[in-house]
N, CA, C and O atoms as CSV, one atom per row, in Angstrom:
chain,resi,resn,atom,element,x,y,z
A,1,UNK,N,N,-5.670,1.838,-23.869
A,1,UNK,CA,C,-5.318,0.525,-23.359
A,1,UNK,C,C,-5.023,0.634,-21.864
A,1,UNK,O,O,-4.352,1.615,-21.543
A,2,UNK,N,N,-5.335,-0.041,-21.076
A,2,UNK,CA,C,-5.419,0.034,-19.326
A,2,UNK,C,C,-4.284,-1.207,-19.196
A,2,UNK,O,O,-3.886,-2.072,-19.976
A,3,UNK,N,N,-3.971,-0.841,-17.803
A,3,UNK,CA,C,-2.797,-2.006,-17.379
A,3,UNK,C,C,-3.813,-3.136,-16.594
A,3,UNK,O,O,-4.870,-2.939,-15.994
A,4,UNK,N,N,-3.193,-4.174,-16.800
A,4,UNK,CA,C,-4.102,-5.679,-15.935
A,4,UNK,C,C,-3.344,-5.320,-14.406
A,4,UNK,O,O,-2.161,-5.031,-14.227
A,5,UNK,N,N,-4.174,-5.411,-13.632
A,5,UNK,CA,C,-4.088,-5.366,-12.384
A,5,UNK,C,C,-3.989,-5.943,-11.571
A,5,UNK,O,O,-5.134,-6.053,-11.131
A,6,UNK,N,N,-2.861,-6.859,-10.519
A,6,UNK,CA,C,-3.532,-8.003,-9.535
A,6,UNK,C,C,-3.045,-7.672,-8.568
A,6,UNK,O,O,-1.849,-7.394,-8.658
A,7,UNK,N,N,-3.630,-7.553,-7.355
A,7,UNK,CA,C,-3.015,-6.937,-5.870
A,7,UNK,C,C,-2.902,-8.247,-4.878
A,7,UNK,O,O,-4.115,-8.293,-4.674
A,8,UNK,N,N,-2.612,-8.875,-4.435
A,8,UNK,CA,C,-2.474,-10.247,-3.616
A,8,UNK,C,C,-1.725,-9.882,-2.298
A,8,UNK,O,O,-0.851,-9.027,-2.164
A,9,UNK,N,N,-2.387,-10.923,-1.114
A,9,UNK,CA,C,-1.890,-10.662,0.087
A,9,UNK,C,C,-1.948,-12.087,-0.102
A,9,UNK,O,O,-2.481,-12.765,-0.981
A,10,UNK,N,N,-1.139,-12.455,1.138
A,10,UNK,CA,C,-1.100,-14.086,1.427
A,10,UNK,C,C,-2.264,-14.639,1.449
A,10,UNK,O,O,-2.415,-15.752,0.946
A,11,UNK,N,N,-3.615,-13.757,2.212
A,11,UNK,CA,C,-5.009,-14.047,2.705
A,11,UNK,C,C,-5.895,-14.075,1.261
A,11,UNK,O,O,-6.887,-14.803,1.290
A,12,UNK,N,N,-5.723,-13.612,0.464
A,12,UNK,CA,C,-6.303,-13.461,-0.640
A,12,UNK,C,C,-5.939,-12.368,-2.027
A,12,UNK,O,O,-4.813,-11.891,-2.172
A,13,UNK,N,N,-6.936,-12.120,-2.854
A,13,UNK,CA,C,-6.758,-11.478,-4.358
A,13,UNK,C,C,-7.454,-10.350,-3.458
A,13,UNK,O,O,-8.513,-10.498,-2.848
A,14,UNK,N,N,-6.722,-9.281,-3.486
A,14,UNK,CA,C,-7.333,-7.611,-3.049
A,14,UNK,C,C,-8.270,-6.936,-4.438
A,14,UNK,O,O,-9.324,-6.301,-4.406
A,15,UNK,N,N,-7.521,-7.308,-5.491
A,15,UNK,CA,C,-7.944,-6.388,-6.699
A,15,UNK,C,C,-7.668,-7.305,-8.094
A,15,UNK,O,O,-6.623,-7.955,-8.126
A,16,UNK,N,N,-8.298,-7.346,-8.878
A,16,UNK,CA,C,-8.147,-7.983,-10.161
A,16,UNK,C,C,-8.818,-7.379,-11.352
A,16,UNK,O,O,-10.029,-7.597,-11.386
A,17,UNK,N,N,-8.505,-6.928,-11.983
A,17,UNK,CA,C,-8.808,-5.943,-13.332
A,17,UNK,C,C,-8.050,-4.841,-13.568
A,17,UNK,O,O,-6.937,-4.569,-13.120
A,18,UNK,N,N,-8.855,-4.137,-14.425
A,18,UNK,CA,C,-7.916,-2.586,-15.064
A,18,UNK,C,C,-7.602,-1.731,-14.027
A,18,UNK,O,O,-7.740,-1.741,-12.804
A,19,UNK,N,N,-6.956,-0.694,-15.189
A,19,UNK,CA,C,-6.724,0.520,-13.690
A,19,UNK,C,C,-5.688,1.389,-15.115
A,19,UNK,O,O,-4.745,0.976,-15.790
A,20,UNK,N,N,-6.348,2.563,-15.097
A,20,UNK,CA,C,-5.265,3.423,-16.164
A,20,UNK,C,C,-3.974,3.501,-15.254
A,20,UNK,O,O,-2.954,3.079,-15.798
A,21,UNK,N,N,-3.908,3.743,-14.586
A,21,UNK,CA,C,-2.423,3.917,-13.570
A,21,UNK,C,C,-2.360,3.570,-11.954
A,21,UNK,O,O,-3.272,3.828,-11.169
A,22,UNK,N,N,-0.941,2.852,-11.562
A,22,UNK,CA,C,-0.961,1.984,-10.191
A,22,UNK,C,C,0.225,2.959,-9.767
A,22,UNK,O,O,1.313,3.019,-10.339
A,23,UNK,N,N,-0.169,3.707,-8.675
A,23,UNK,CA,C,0.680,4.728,-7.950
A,23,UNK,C,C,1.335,3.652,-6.516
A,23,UNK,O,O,0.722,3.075,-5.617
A,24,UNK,N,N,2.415,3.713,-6.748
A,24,UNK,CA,C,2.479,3.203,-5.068
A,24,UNK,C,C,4.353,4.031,-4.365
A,24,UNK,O,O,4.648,5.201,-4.612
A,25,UNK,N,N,5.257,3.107,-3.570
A,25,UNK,CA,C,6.077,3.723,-3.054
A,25,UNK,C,C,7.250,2.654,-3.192
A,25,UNK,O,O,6.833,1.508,-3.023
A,26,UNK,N,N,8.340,2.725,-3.404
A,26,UNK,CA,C,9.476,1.429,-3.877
A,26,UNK,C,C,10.040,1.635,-2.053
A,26,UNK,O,O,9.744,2.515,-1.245
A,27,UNK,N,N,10.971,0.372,-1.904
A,27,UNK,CA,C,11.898,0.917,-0.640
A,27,UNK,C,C,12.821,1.822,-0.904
A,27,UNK,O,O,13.645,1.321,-1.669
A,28,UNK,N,N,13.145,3.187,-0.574
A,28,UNK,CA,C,14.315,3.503,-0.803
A,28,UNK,C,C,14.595,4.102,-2.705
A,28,UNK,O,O,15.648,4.289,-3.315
A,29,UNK,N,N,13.278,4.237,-3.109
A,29,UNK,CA,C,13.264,4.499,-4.331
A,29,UNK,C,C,12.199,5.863,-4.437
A,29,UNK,O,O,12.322,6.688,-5.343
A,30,UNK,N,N,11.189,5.961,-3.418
A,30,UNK,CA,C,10.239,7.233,-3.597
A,30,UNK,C,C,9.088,6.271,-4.576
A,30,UNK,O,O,9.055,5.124,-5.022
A,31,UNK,N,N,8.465,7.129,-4.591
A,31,UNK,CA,C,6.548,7.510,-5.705
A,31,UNK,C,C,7.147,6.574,-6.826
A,31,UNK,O,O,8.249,6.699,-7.361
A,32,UNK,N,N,6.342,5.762,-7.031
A,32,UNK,CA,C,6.436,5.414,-8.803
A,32,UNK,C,C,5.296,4.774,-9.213
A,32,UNK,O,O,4.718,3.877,-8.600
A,33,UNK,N,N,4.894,5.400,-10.578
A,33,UNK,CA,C,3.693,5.647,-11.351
A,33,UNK,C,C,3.991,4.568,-12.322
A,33,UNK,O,O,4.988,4.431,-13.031
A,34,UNK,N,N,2.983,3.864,-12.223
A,34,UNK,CA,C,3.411,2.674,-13.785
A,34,UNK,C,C,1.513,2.898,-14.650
A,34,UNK,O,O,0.365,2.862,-14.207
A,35,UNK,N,N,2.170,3.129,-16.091
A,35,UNK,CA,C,1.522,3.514,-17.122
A,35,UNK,C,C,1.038,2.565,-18.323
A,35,UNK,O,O,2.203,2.433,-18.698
A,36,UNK,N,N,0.471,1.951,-19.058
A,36,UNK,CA,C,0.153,1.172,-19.964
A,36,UNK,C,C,1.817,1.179,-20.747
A,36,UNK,O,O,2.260,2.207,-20.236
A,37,UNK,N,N,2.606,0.808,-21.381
A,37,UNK,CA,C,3.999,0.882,-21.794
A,37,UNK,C,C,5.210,0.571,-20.910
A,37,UNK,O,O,6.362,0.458,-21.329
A,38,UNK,N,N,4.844,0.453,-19.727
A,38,UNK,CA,C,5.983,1.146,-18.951
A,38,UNK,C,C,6.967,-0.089,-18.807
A,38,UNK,O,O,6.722,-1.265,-18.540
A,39,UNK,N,N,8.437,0.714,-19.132
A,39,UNK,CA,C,9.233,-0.892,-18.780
A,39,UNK,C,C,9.250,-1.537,-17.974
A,39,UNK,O,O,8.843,-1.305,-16.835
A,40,UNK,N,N,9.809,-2.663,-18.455
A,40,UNK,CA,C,9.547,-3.856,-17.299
A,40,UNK,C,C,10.234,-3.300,-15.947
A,40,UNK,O,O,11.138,-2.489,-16.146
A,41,UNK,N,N,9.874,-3.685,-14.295
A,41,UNK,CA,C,10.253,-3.279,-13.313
A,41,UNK,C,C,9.962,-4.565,-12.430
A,41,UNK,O,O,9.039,-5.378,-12.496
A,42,UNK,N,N,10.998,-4.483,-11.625
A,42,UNK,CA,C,10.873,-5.311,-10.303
A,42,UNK,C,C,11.033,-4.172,-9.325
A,42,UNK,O,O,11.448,-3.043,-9.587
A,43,UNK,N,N,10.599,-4.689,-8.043
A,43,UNK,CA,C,10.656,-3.406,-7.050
A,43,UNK,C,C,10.181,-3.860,-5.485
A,43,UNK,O,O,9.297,-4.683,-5.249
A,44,UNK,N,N,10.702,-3.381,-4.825
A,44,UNK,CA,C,10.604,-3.653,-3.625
A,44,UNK,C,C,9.591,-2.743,-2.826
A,44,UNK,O,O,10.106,-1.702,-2.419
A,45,UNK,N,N,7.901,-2.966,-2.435
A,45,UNK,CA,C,7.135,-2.108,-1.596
A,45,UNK,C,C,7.650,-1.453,-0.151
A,45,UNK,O,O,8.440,-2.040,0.588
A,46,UNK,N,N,7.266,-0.576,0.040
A,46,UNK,CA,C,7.314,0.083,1.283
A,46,UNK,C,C,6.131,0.435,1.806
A,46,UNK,O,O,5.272,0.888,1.049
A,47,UNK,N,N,5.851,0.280,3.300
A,47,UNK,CA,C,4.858,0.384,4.173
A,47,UNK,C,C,4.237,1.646,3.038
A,47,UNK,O,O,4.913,2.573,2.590
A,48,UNK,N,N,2.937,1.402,2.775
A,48,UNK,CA,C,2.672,2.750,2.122
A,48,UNK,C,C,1.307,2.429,1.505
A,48,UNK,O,O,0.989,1.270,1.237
A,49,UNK,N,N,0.316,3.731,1.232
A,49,UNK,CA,C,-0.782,3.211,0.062
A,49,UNK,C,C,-0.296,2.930,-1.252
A,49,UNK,O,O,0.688,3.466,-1.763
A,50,UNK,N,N,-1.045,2.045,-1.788
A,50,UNK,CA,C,-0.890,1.914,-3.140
A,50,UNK,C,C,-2.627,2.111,-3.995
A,50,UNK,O,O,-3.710,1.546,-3.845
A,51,UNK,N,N,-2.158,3.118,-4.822
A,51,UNK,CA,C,-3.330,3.851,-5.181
A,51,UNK,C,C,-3.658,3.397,-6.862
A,51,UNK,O,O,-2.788,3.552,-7.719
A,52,UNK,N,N,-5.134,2.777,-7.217
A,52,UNK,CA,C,-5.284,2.371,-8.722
A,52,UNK,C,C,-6.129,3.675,-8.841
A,52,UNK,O,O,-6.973,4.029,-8.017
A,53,UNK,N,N,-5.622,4.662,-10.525
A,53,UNK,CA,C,-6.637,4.894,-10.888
A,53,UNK,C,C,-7.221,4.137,-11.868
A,53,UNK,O,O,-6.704,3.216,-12.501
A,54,UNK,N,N,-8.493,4.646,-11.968
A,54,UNK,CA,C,-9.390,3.264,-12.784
A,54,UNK,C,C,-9.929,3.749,-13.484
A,54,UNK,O,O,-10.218,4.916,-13.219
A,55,UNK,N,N,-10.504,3.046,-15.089
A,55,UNK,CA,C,-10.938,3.508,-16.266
A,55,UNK,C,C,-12.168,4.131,-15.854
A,55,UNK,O,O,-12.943,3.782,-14.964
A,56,UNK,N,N,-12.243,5.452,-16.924
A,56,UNK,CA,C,-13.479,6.376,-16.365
A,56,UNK,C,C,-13.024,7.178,-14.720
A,56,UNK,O,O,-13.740,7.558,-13.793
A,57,UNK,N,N,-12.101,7.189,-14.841
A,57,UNK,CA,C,-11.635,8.035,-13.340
A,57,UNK,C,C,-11.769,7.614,-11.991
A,57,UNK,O,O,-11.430,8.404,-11.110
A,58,UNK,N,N,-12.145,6.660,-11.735
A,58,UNK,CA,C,-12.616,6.179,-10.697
A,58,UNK,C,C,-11.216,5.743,-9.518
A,58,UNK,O,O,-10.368,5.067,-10.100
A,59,UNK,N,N,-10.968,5.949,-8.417
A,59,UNK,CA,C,-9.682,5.729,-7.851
A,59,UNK,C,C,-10.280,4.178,-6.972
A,59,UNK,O,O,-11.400,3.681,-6.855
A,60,UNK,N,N,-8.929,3.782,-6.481
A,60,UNK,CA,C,-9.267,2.430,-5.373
A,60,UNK,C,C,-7.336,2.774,-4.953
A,60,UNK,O,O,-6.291,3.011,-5.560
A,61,UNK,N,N,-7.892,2.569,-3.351
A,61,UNK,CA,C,-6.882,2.826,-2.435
A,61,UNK,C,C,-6.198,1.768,-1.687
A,61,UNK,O,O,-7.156,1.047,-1.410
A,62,UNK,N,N,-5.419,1.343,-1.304
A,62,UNK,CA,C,-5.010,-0.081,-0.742
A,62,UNK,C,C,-3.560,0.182,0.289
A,62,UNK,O,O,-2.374,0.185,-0.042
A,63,UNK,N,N,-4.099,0.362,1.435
A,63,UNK,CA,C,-2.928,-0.103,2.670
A,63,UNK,C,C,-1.970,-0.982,2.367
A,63,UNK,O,O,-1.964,-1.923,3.161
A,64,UNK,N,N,-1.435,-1.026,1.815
A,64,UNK,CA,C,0.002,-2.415,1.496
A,64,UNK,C,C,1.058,-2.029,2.597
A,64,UNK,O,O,1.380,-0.841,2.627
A,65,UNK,N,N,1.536,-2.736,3.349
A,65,UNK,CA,C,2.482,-3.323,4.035
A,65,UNK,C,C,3.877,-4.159,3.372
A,65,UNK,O,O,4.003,-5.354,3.637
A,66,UNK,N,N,4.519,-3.720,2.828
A,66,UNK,CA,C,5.090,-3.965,2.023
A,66,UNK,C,C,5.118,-5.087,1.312
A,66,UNK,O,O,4.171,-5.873,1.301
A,67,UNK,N,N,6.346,-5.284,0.571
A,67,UNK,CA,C,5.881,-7.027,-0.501
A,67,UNK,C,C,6.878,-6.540,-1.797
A,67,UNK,O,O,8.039,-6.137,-1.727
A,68,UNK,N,N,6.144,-6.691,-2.828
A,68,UNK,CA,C,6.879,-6.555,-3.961
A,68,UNK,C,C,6.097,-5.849,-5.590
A,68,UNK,O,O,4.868,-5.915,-5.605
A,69,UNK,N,N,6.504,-5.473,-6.350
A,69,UNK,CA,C,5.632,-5.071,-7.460
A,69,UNK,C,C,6.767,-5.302,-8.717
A,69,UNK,O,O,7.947,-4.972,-8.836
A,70,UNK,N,N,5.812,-6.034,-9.589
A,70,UNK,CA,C,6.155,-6.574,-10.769
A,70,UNK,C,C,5.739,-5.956,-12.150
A,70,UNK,O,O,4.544,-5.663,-12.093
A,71,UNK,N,N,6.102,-5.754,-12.962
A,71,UNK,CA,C,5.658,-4.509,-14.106
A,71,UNK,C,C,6.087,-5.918,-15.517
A,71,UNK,O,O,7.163,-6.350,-15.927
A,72,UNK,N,N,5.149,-6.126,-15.748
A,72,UNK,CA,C,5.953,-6.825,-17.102
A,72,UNK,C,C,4.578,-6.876,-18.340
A,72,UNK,O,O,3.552,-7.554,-18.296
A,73,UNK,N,N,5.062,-5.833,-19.458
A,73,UNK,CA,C,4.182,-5.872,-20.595
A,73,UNK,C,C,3.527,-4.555,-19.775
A,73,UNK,O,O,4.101,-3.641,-19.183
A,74,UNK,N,N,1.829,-4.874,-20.016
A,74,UNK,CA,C,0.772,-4.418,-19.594
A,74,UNK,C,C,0.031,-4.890,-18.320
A,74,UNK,O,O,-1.141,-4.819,-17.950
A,75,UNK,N,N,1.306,-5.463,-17.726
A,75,UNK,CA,C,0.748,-6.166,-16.232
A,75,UNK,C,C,1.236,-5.704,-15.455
A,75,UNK,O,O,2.302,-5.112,-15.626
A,76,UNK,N,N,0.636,-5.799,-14.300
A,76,UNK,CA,C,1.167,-4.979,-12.781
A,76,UNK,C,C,0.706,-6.063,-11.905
A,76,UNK,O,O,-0.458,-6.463,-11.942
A,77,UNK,N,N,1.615,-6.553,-11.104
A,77,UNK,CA,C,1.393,-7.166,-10.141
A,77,UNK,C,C,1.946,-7.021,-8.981
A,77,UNK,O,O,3.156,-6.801,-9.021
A,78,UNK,N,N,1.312,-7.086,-7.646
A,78,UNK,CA,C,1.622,-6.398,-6.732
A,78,UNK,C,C,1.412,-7.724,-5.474
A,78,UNK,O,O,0.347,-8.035,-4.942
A,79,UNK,N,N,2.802,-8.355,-5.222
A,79,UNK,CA,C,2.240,-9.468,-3.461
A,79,UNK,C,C,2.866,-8.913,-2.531
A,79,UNK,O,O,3.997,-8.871,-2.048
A,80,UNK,N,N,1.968,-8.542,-2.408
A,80,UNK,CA,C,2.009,-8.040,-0.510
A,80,UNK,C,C,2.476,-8.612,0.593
A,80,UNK,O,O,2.580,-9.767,0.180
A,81,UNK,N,N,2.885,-8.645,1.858
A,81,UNK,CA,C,2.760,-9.180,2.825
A,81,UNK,C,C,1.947,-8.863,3.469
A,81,UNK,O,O,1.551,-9.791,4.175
A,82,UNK,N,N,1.265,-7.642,3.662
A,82,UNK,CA,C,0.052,-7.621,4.066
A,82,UNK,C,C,-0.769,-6.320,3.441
A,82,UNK,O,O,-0.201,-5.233,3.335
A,83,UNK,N,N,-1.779,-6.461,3.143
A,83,UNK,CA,C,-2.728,-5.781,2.082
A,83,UNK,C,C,-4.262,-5.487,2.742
A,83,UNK,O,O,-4.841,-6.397,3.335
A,84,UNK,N,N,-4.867,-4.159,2.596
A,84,UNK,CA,C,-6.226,-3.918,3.485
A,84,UNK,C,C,-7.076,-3.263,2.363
A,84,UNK,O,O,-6.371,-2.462,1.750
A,85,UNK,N,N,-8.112,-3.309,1.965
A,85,UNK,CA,C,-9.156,-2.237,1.555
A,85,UNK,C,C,-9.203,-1.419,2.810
A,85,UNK,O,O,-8.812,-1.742,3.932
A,86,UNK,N,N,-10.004,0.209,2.232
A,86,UNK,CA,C,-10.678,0.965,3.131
A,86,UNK,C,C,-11.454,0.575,3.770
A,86,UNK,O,O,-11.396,0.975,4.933
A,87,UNK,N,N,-12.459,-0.279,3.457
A,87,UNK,CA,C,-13.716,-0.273,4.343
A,87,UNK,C,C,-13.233,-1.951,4.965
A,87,UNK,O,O,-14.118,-2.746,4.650
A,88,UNK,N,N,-12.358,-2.473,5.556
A,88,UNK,CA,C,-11.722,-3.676,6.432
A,88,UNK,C,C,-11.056,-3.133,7.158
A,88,UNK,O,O,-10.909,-3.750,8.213
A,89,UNK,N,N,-10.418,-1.974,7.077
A,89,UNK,CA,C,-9.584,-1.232,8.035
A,89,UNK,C,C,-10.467,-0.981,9.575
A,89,UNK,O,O,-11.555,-0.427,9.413
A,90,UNK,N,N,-10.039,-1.392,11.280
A,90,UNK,CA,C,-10.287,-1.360,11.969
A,90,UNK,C,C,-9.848,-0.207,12.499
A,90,UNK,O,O,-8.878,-0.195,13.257
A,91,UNK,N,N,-10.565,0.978,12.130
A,91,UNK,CA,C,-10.134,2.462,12.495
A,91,UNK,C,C,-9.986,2.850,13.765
A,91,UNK,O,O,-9.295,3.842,13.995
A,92,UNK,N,N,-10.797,1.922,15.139
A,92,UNK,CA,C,-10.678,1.997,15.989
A,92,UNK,C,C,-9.040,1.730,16.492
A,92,UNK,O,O,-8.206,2.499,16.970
A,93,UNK,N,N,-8.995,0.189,16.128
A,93,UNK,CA,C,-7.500,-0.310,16.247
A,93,UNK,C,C,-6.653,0.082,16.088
A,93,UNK,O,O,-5.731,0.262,16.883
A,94,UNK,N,N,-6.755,0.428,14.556
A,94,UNK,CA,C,-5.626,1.459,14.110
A,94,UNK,C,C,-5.130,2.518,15.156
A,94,UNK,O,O,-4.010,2.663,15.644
A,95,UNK,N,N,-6.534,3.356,15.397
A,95,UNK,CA,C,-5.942,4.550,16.858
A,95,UNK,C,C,-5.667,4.156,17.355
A,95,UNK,O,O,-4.675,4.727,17.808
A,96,UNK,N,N,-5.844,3.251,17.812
A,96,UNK,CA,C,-5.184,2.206,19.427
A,96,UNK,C,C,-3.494,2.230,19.292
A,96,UNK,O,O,-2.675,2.613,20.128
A,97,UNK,N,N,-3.307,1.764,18.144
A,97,UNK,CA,C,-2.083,0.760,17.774
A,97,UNK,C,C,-1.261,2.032,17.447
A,97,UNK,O,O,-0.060,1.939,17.696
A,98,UNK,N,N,-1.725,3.260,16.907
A,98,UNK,CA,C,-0.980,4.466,16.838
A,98,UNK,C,C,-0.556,5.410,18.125
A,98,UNK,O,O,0.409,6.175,18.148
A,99,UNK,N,N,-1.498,5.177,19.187
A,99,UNK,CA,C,-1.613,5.519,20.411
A,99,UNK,C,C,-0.450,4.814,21.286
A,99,UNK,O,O,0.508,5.330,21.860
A,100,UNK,N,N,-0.855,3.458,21.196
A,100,UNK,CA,C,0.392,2.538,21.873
A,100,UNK,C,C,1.841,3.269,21.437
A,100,UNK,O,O,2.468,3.949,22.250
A,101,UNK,N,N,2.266,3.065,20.150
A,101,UNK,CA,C,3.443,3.121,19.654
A,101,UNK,C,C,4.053,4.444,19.614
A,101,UNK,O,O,5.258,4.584,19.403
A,102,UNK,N,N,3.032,5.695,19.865
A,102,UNK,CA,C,3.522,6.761,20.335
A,102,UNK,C,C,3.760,6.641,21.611
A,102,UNK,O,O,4.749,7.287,21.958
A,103,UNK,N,N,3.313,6.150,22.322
A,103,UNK,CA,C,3.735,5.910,24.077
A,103,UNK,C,C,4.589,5.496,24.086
A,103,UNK,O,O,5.235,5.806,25.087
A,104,UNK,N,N,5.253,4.610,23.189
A,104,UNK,CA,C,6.307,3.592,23.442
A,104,UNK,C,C,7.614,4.484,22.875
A,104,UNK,O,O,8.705,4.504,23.444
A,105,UNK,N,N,7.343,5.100,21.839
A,105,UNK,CA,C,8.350,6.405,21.434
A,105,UNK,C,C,8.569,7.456,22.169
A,105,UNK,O,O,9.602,8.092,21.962
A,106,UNK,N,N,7.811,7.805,23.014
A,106,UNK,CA,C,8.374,8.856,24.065
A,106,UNK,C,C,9.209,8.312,24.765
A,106,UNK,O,O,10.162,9.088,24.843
A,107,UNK,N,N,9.435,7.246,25.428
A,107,UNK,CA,C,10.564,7.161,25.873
A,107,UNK,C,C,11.553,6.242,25.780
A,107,UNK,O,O,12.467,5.978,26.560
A,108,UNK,N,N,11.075,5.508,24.079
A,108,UNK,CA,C,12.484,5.230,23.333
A,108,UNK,C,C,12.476,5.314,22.251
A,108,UNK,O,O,12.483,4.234,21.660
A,109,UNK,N,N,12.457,6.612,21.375
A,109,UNK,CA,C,12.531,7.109,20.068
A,109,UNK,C,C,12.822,6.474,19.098
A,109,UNK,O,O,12.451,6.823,17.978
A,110,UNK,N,N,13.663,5.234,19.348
A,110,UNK,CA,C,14.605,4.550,18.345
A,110,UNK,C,C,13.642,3.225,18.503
A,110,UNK,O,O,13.250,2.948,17.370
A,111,UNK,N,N,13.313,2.654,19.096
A,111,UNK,CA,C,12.346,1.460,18.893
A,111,UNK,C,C,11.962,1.143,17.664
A,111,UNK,O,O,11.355,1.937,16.945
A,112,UNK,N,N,12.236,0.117,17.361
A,112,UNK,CA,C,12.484,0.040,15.491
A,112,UNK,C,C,10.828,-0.884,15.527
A,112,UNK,O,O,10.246,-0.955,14.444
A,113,UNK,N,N,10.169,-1.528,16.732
A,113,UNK,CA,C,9.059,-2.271,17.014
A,113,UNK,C,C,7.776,-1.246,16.608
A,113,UNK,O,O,6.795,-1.448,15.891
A,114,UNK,N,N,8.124,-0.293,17.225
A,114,UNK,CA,C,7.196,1.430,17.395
A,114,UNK,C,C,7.558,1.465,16.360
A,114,UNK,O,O,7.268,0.680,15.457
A,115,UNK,N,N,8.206,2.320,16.315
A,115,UNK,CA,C,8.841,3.194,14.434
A,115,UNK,C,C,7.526,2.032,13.467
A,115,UNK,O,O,6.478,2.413,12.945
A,116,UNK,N,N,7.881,1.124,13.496
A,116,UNK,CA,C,7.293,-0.068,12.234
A,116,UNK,C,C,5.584,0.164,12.987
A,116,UNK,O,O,4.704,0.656,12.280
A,117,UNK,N,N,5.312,-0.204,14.294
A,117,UNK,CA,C,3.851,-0.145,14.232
A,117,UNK,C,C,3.127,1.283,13.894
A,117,UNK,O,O,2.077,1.422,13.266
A,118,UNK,N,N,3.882,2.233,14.421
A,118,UNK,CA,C,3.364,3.879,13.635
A,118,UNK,C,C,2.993,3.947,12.561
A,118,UNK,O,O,1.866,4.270,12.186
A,119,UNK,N,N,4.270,3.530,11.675
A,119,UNK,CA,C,4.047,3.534,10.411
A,119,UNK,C,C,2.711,2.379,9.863
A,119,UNK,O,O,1.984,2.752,8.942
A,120,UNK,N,N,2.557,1.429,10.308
A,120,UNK,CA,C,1.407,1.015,9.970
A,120,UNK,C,C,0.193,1.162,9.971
A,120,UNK,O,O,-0.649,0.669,9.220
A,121,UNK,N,N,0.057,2.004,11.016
A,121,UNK,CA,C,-1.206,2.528,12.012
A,121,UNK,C,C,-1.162,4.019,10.915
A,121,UNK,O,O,-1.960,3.945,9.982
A,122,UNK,N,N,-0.652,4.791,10.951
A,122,UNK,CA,C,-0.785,6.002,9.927
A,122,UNK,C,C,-1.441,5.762,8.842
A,122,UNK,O,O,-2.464,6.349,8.489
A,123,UNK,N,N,-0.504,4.299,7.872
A,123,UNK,CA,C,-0.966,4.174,6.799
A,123,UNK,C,C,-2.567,3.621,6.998
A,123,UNK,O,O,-3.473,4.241,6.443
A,124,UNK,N,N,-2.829,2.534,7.742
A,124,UNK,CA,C,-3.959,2.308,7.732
A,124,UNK,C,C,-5.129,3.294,8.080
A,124,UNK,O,O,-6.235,3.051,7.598
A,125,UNK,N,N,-4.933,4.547,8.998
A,125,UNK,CA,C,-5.393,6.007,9.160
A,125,UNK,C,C,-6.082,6.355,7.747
A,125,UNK,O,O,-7.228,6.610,7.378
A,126,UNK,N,N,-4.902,6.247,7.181
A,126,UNK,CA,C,-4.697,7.657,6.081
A,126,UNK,C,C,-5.663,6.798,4.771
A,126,UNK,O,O,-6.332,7.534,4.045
A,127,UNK,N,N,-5.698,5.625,4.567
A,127,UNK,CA,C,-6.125,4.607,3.591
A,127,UNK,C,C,-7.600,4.239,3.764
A,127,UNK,O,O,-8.274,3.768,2.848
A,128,UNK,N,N,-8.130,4.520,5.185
A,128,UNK,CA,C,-9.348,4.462,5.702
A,128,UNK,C,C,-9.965,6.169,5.842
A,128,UNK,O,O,-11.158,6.217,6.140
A,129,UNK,N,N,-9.470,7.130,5.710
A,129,UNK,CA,C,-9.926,8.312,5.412
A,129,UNK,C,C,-10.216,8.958,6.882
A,129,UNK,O,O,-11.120,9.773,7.068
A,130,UNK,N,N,-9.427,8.541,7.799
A,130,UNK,CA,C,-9.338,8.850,9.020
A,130,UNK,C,C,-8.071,10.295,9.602
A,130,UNK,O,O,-7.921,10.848,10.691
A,131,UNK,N,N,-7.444,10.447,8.385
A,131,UNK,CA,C,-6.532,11.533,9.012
A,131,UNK,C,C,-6.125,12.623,7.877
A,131,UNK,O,O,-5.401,13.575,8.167
């Protein structure tokens, strides 16, 4: 039995169908794996991939920007605030925007503006198969 799947950004439906297991990252909670059974969960996303594997083995990868994830029954639902496939990711940009925000951290480490665009720019890196 596979879990129902729905990935949503404000802009649209990212993903809709199965997936044997939805890997992603809570705030302040670490990795969590939700399984066909798994109890019900509410949860808060963190800048991070969120990874489906899919029936017959097949993986699908997703840049999420944080949002929220919902576990109820055999459903997984996941709204984003902002959500990317691999192949929409602007890999150029991304370097750009990782480039900027390291400039901007050398000489103010604590920049919570930087800190947040790094982290976005990585994930979108790392989700596009760039690093």
């Amino acid at each position: 039995m596979a879990l129902q799947v729905q990935l949503v950004s404000p802009e649209q439906v990212l993903y809709e169908g199965e997936a044997d297991m939805v890997i992603g990252r809570t705030l302040g909670g670490g990795d969590i794996a939700f399984l066909p059974g798994h109890a019900p969960f509410l949860g808060a996303l963190a800048t991070w991939p969120v990874e489906l594997v899919l029936p017959g083995g097949g993986r699908q990868r997703f840049a999420v920007h944080g949002g929220f994830v919902e576990v109820s029954g055999d459903r997984v639902t996941i709204l984003s605030d902002v959500a990317e496939l691999p192949h929409y990711i602007d890999v150029e940009r991304a370097a750009r925007a990782k480039a900027n925000a390291e400039a901007i951290l050398r000489d103010n480490p604590e920049n919570p503006e930087a800190l947040a665009a790094l982290e976005r720019a990585n994930i979108r890196l790392q989700v596009a198969g760039s690093v």
